[in-house]
C-alpha positions as CSV (number, residue, x, y, z in Angstrom):
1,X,37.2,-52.9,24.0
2,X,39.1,-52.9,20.3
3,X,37.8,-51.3,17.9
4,X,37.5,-52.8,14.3
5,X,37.6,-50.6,11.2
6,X,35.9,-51.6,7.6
7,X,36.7,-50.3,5.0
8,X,34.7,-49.9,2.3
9,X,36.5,-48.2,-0.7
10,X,36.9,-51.4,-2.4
11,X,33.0,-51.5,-2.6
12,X,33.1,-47.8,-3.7
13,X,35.5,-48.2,-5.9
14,X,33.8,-51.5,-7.9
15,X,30.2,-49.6,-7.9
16,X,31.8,-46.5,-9.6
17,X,33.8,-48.7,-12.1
18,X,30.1,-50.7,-12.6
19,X,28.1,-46.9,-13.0
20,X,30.8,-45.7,-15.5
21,X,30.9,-49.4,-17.8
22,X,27.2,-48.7,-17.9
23,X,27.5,-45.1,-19.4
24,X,30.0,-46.3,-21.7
25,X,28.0,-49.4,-22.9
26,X,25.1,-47.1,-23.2
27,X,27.0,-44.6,-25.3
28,X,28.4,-48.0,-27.8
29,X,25.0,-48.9,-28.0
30,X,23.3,-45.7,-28.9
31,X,26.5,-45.5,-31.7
32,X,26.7,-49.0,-33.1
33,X,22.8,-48.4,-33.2
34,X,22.9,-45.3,-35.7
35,X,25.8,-47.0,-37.8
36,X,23.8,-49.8,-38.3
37,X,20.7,-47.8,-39.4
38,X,23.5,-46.1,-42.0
39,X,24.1,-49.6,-43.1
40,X,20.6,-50.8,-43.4
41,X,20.2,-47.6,-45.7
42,X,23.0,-48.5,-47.9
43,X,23.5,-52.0,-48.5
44,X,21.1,-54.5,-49.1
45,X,20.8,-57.8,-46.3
46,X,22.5,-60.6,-47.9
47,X,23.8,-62.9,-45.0
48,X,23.3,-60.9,-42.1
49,X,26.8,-60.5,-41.1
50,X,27.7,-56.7,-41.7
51,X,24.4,-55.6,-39.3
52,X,25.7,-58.5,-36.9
53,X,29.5,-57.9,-36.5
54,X,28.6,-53.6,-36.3
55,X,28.8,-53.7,-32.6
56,X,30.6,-52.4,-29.6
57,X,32.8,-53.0,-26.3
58,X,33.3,-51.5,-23.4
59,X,36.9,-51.5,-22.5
60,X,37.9,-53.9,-19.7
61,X,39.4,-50.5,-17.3
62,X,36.5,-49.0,-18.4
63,X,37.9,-45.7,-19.4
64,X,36.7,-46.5,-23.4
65,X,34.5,-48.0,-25.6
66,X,35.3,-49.2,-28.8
67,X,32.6,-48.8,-30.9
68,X,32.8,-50.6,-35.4
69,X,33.3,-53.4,-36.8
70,X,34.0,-57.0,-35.4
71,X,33.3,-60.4,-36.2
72,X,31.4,-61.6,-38.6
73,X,31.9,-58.4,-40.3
74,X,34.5,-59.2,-41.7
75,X,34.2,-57.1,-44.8
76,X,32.9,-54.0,-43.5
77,X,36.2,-52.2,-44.2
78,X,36.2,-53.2,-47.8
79,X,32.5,-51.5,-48.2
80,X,33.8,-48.6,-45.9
81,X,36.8,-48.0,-48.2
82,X,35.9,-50.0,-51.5
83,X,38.8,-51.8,-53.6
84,X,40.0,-52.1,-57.1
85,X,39.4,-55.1,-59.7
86,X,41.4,-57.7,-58.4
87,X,41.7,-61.2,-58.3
88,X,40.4,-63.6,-55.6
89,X,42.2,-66.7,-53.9
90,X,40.3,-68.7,-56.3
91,X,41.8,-67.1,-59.7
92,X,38.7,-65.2,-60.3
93,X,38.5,-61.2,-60.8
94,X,36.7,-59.6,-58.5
95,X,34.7,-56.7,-59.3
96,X,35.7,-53.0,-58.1
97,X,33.6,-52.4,-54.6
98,X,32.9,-48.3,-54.8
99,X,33.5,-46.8,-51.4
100,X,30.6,-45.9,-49.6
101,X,31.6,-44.8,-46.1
102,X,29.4,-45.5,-43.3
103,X,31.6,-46.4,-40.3
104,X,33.7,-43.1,-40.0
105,X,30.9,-40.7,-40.8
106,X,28.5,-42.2,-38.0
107,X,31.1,-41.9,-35.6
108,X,31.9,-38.1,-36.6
109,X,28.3,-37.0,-37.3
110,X,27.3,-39.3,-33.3
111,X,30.1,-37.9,-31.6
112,X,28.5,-35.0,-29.5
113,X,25.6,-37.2,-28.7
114,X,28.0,-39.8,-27.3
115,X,29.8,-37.3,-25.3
116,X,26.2,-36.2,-24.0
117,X,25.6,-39.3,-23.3
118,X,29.1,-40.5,-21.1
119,X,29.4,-36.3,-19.8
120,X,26.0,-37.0,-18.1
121,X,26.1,-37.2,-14.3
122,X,26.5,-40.9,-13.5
123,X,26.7,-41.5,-10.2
């Protein structure tokens, strides 16, 4: 009588890849969370669109997670990193934006907790 052998390490291999894209996404989360609450504290709501585009993504190996600013935030580096007077694509001068930093110093003051968070046993 043959005997037929399964192999399961492609199963294996997708659940481990599933369990660490989970630790990763939770990690973004728990990040993008706290540099939004940064943001809430600093800028008043206008259009919604900074809070919106402050978000995170777990890369498609799943070996990172890029957590900052996407679409619609558009402008988050120029409130991150402020500008000079200068003048607009319609002729007008815009006003100088101060820096106020919010992205970078969430990301250095979060990053043990995010470490915690993806060096916890995940299996």
């Amino acid at each position: 009588m043959p005997v037929k052998y399964t192999s399961y390490l492609s199963s294996i291999e997708k659940d481990l890849r599933n369990s660490r894209n989970k630790v990763l996404a939770e990690a973004g989360k728990y990040v993008s969370g706290k540099m939004k609450e940064k943001a809430r504290g600093l800028f008043r709501k206008r259009s919604g669109k900074l809070l919106k585009g402050l978000t995170y993504q777990v890369n498609a190996e799943g070996d990172s997670v890029f957590v900052g600013a996407g679409t619609p935030a558009y402008h988050a580096h120029l409130l991150e990193l402020g500008t000079v007077e200068r003048i607009g694509k319609d002729g007008l001068k815009q006003g100088k934006i101060t820096a106020k930093p919010f992205i970078l110093p969430t990301l250095e003051e979060e990053s043990n907790a995010a470490i915690k968070i993806i060096s916890n046993p995940w299996l």
